[in-house]
N, C-alpha and C positions, 0 to 999 in steps of 0.2 A: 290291501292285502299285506299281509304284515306275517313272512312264513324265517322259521330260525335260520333255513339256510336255502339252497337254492333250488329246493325240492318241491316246489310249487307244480303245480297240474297247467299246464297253458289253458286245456279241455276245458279247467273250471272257467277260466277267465273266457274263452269262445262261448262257453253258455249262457255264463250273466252280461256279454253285452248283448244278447240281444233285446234286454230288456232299456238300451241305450241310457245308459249309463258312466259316467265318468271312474276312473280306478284313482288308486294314491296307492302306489306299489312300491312295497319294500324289494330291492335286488339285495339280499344278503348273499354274495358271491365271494366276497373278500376271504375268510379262510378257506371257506369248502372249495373256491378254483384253486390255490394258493395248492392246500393239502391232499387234494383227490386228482391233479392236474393228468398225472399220466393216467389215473385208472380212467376220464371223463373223454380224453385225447385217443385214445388208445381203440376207443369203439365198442367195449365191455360193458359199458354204463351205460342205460337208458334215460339215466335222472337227468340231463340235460335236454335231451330228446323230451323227453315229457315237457318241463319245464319252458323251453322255446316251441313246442309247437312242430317240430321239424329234424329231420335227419340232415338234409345239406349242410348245415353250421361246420362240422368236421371238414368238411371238401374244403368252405372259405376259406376256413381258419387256416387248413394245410398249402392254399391257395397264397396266402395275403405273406407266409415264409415271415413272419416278424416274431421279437422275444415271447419268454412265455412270460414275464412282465405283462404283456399287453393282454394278456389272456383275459383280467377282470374284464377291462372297457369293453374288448370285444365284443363280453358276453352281456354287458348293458348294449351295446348296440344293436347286437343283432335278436336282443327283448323287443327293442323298440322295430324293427321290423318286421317281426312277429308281431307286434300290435297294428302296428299299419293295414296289418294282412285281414285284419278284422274292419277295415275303413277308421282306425285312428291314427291321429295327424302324427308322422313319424318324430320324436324328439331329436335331435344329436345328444351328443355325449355330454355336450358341453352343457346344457340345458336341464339336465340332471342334478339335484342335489345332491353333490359329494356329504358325508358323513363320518365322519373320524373319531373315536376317543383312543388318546394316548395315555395311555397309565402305564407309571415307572413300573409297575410288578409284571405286565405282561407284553405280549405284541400288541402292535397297530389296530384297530375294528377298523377296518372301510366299509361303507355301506355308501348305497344311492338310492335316492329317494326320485321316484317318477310321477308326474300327476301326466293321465294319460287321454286326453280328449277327442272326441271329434270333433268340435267347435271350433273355428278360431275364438271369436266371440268368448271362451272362458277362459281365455289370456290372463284376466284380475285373479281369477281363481289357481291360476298357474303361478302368478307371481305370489302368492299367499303360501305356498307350498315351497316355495323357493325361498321365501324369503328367509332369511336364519344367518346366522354366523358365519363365516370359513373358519374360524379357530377350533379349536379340537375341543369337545367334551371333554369336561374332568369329571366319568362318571368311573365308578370304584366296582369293576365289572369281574377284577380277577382275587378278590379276595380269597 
């Protein structure tokens, strides 16, 4: 699933596993948490609620009292608990492929890449999805 920003349907993802199935899910969260933070924090916005699957995130979030830095990981982590909630094996954070292109003309892209299983057993194919660079992309995105 591969969506521009964080505007994904959890719903869609609840209906195609039942057909058991593995995801490779793009969290494009990096601007739109960054840029929409008070309007998504604030309880006015539904597109996270959609997105996660759930209205409690807001409670956590307001729970856990830490920067709004942390707002991105957050909102990867608590994807992946939303995916658990369907019987997929929960990722941490750390486990996630971080994504970056740095180009002098614009800001940072962070993106995280999720390969989201039930299986242990597709561990190979976890590591396939992982595997890649930590260096930043020099891809030419702000022309």
């Amino acid at each position: 699933m591969d969506p521009f920003d964080f505007g994904m349907k959890f719903e869609t993802l609840r209906r195609l596993s039942a057909v058991f199935i593995d995801f490779v899910v793009l969290l494009a969260i990096g601007m739109d948490a960054n840029r929409n933070y008070d309007h998504y924090v604030d309880g006015h916005s539904t597109k996270i609620d959609e997105a996660l699957g759930n209205t409690e995130w807001r409670e956590r979030w307001k729970a856990v009292g830490v920067r709004r830095s942390d707002f991105r990981p957050f909102l990867a982590s608590e994807f992946s608990i939303s995916m658990a909630s369907l019987g997929y094996l929960q990722k941490p954070l750390d486990r996630m492929k971080l994504v970056r292109s740095v180009d002098k003309n614009c800001h940072c892209i962070t993106l995280r890449y999720s390969h989201v299983t039930r299986w242990p057993s597709n561990s190979g194919r976890r590591a396939q999805v992982q595997h890649g660079s930590d260096k930043p992309l020099g891809l030419s995105l702000c022309r």
